[in-house]
N, CA and C atoms as an extended XYZ file, in Angstrom:
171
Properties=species:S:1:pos:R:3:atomname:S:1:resname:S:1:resid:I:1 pbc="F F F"
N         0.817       -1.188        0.000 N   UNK     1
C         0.000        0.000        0.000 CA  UNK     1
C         0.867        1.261        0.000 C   UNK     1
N         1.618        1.047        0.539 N   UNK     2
C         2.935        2.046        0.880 CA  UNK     2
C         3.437        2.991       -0.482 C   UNK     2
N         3.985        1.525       -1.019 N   UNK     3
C         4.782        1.982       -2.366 CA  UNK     3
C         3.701        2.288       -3.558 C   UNK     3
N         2.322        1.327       -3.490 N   UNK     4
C         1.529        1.810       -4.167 CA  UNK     4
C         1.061        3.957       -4.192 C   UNK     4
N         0.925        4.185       -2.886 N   UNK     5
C         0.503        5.340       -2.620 CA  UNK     5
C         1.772        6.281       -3.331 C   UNK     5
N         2.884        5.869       -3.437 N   UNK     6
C         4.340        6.639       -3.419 CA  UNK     6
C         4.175        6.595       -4.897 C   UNK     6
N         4.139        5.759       -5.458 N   UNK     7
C         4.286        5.559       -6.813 CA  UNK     7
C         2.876        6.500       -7.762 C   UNK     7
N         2.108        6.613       -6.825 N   UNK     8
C         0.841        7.292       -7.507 CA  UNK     8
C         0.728        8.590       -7.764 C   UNK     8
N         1.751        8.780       -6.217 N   UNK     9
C         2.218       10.632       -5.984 CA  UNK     9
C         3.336       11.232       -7.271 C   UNK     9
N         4.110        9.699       -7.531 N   UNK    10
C         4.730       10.183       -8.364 CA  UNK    10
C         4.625       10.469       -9.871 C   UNK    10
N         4.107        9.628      -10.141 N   UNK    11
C         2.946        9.584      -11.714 CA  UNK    11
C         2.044       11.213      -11.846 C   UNK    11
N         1.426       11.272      -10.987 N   UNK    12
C         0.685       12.633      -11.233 CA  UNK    12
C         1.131       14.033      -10.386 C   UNK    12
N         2.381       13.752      -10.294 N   UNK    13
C         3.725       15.096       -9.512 CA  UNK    13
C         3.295       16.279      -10.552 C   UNK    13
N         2.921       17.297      -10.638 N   UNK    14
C         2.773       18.350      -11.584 CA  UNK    14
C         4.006       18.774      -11.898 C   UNK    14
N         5.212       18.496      -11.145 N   UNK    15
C         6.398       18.830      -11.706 CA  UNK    15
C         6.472       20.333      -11.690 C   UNK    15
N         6.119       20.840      -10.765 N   UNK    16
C         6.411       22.359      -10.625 CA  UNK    16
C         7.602       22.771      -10.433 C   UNK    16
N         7.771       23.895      -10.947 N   UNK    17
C         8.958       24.711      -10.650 CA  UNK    17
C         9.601       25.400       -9.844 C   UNK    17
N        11.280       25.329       -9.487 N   UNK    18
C        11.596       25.508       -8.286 CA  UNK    18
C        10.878       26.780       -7.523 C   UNK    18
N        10.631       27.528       -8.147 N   UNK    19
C        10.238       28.564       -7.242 CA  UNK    19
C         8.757       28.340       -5.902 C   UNK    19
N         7.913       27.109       -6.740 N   UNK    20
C         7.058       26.279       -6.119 CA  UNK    20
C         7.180       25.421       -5.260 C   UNK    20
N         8.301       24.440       -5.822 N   UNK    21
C         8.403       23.368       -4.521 CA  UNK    21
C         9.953       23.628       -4.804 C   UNK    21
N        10.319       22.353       -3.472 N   UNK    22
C        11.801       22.416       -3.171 CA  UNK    22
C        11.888       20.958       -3.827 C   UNK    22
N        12.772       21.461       -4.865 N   UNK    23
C        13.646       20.146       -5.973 CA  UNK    23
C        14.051       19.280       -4.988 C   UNK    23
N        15.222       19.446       -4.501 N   UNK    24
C        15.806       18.883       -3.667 CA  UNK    24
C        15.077       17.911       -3.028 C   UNK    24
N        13.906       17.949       -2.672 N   UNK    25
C        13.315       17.105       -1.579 CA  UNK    25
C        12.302       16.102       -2.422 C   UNK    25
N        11.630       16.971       -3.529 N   UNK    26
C        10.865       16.095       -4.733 CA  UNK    26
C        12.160       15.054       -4.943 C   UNK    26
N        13.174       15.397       -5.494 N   UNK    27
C        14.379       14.399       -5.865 CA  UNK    27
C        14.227       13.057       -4.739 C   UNK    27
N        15.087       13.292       -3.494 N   UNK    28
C        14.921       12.649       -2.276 CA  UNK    28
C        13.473       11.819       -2.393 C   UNK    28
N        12.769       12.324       -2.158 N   UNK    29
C        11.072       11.632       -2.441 CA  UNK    29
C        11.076       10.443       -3.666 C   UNK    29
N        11.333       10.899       -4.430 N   UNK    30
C        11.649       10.064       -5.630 CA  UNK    30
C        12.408        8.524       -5.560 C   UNK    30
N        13.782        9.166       -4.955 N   UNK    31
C        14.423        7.870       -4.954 CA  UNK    31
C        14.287        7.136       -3.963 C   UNK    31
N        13.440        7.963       -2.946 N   UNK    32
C        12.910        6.998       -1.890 CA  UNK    32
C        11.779        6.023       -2.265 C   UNK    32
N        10.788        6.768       -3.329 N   UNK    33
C        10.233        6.187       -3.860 CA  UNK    33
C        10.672        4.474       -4.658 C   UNK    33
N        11.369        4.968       -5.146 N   UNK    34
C        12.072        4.037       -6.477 CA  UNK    34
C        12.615        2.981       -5.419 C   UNK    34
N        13.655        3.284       -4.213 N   UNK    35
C        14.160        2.112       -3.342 CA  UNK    35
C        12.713        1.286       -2.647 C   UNK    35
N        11.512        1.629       -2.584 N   UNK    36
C        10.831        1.218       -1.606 CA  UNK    36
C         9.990        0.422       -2.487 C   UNK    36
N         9.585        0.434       -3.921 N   UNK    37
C         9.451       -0.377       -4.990 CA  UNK    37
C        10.367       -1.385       -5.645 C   UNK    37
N        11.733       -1.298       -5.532 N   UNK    38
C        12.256       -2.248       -5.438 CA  UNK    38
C        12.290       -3.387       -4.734 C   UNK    38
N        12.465       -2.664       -3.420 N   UNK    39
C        12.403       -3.194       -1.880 CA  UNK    39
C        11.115       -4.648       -2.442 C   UNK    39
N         9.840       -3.838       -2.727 N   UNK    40
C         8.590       -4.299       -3.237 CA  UNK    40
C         8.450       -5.645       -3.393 C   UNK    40
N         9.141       -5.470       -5.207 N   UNK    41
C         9.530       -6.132       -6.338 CA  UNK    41
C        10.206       -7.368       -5.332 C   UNK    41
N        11.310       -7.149       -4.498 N   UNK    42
C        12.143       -8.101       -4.326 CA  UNK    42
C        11.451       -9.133       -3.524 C   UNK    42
N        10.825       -8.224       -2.346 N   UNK    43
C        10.034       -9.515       -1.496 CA  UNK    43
C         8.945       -9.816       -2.189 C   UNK    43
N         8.157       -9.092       -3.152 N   UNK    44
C         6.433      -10.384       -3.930 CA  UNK    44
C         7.920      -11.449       -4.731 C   UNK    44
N         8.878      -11.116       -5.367 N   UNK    45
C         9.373      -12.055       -6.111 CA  UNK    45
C         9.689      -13.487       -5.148 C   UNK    45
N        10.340      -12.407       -3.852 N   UNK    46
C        11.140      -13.733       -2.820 CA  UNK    46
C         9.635      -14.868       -3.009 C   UNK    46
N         8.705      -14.757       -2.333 N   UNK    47
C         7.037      -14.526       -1.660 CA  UNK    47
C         6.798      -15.800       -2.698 C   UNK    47
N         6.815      -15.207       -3.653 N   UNK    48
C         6.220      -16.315       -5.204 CA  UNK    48
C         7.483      -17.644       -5.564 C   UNK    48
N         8.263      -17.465       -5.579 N   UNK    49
C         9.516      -18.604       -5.745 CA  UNK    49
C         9.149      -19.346       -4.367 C   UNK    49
N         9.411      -18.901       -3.079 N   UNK    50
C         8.986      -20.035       -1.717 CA  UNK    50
C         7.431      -20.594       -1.649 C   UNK    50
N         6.702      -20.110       -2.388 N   UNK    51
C         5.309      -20.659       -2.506 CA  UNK    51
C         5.312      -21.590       -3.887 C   UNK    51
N         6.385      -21.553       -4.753 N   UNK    52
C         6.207      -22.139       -6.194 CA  UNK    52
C         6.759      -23.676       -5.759 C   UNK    52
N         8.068      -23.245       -4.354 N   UNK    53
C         8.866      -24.629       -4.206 CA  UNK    53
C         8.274      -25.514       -3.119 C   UNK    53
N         7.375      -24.518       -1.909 N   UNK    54
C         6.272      -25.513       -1.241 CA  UNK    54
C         5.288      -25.929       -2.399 C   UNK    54
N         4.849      -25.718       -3.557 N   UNK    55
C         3.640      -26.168       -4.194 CA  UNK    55
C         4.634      -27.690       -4.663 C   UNK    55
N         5.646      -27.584       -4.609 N   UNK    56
C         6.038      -28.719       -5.421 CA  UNK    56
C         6.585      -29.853       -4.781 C   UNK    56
N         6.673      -29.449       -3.240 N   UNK    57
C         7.462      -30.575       -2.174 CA  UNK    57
C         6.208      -31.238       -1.937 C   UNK    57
């Protein structure tokens, strides 16, 4: 839900200009974003391979 919500903020970011928001922290936000979707990615992948090798013992 986390990364879902992060990832949603980031898709529809209006991308305003510095004088609007602080770059710096949109940036930061971002790649926090991007690590916490990885993060994601890695455990549904772990999640699905240990459920593929109990389906088969």
């Amino acid at each position: 839900m986390l990364g879902d919500a992060g990832i949603r903020s980031v898709v529809f970011d209006p991308l305003l200009p510095a004088p609007l928001v602080d770059e710096e922290a949109r940036q930061k936000y971002f790649e926090t974003v991007r690590r916490i979707n990885e993060e994601g990615r890695r455990l549904w992948f772990a999640f699905f391979e240990e459920a593929k090798l109990s389906e088969s013992s």
